[in-house]
C-alpha positions in Angstrom: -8.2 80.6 101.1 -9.8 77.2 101.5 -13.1 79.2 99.9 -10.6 79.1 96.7 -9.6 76.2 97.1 -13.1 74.5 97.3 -14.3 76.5 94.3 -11.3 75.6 92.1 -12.4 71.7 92.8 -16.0 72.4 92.0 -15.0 74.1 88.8 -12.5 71.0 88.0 -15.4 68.6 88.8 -17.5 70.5 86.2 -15.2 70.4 83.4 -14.5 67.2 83.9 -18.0 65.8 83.8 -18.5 68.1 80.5 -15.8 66.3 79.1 -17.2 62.9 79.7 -20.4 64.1 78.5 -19.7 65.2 75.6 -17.1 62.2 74.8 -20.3 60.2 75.7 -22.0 62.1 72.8 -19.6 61.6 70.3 -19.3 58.0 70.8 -23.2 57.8 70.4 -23.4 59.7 67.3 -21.0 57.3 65.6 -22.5 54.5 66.7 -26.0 56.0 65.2 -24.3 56.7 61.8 -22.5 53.4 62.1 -26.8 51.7 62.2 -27.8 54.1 59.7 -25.9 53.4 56.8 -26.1 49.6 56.9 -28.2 49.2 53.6 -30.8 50.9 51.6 -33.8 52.8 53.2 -36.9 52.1 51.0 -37.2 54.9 48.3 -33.9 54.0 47.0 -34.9 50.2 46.4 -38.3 51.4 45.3 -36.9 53.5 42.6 -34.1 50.6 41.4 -36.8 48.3 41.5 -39.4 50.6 39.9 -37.5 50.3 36.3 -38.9 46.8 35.7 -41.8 46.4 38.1 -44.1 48.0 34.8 -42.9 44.6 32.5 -43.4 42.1 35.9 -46.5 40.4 35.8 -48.9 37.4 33.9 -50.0 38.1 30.1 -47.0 40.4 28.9 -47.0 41.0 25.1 -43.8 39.2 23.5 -42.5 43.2 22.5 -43.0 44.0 26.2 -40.6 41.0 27.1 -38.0 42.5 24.2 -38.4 46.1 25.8 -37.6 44.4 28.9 -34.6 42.6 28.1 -33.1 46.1 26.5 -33.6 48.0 29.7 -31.8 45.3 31.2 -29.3 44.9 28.9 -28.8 48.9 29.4 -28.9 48.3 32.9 -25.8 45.9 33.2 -24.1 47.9 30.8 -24.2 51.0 33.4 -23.8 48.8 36.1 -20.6 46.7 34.7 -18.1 49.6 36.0 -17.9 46.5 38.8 -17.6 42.4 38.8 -20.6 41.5 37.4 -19.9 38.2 39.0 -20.1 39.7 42.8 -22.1 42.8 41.7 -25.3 43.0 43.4 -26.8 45.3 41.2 -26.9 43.4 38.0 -30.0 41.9 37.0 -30.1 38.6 34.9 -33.0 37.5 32.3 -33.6 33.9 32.7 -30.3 33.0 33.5 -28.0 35.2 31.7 -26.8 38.7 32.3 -24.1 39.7 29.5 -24.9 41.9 26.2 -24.9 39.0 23.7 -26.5 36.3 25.8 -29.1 38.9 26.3 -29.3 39.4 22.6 -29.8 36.1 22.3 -32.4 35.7 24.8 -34.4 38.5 22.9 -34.3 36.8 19.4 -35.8 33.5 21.5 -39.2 36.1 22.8 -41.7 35.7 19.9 -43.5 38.6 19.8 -47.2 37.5 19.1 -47.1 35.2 22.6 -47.9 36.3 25.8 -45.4 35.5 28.9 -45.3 35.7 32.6 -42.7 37.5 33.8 -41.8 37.1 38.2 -38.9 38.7 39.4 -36.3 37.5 42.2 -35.5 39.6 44.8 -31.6 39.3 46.5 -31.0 40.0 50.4 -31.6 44.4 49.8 -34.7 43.8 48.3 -33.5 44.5 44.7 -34.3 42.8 41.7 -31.9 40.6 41.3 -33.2 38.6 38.4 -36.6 38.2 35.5 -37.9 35.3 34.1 -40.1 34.9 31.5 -42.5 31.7 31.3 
C-alpha cells in the first residue's frame, strides 16, 4: 500500500511539471509572435520601395519626373482606402499628395530639363516622399 501511494505522488509530480512546461511554452511562443510582427522584415520594404527607386537619382529626363508623378499619383489612389493624413503609406511629390495637386505638379516638370530626384524615408524605411530639384 504505501508502494501505491508513493507512485501515485510521483505520477502527480509528473503531470504537474508537464503542465507547467508546457504553460511555459505557450507563454513563449506568444511572446515570440508578439516580437515578430512588430514591423516589416526587409523584402516587403524592398519591394514598396522598389516602385520608385528606378526614377530616384541626379540627371532624370523631365518625362521620367512625369512617369514618376503618375505612379505616384496611382499609388495614393490605391492607398487612399485610409486617412491619407495619418496613412503611412502615401507618398508625396514635393509637398503634395492628392490627384489634382499632383496634376499640377506634373504640368510644372518641363520635359526637355533634367532633375534630381532624392527620396525621404519615414520610421519603416518606406518612401515616404520625392522631390525633384
Amino acid at each position: 500500500m504505501e508502494n501505491a501511494s508513493k507512485a501515485l505522488i510521483i505520477a502527480g509530480a509528473i503531470l504537474l511539471s508537464i503542465l507547467i512546461i508546457g504553460l511555459g511554452m505557450m507563454i513563449y511562443n506568444q511572446a515570440m509572435s508578439a516580437v515578430e510582427d512588430t514591423g516589416l522584415d526587409a523584402q516587403r520594404i524592398s519591394t514598396y520601395n522598389s516602385e520608385f527607386d528606378a526614377y530616384i537619382g541626379d540627371n532624370k529626363r523631365g518625362t521620367d519626373v512625369r512617369s514618376l508623378i503618375n505612379i505616384i499619383k496611382s499609388h495614393n489612389s490605391a492607398e487612399d482606402e485610409q486617412d491619407p493624413a495619418n496613412n503611412s503609406r502615401i507618398v508625396k511629390f514635393n509637398g503634395v499628395y492628392t490627384p489634382t495637386d499632383l496634376d499640377a505638379a506634373r504640368n510644372g516638370i518641363s520635359t526637355g530639363k533634367r532633375y534630381t530626384v532624392t527620396a525621404t524615408y519615414n520610421d519603416e524605411g518606406l518612401i515616404s516622399e520625392i522631390t525633384a530639384q
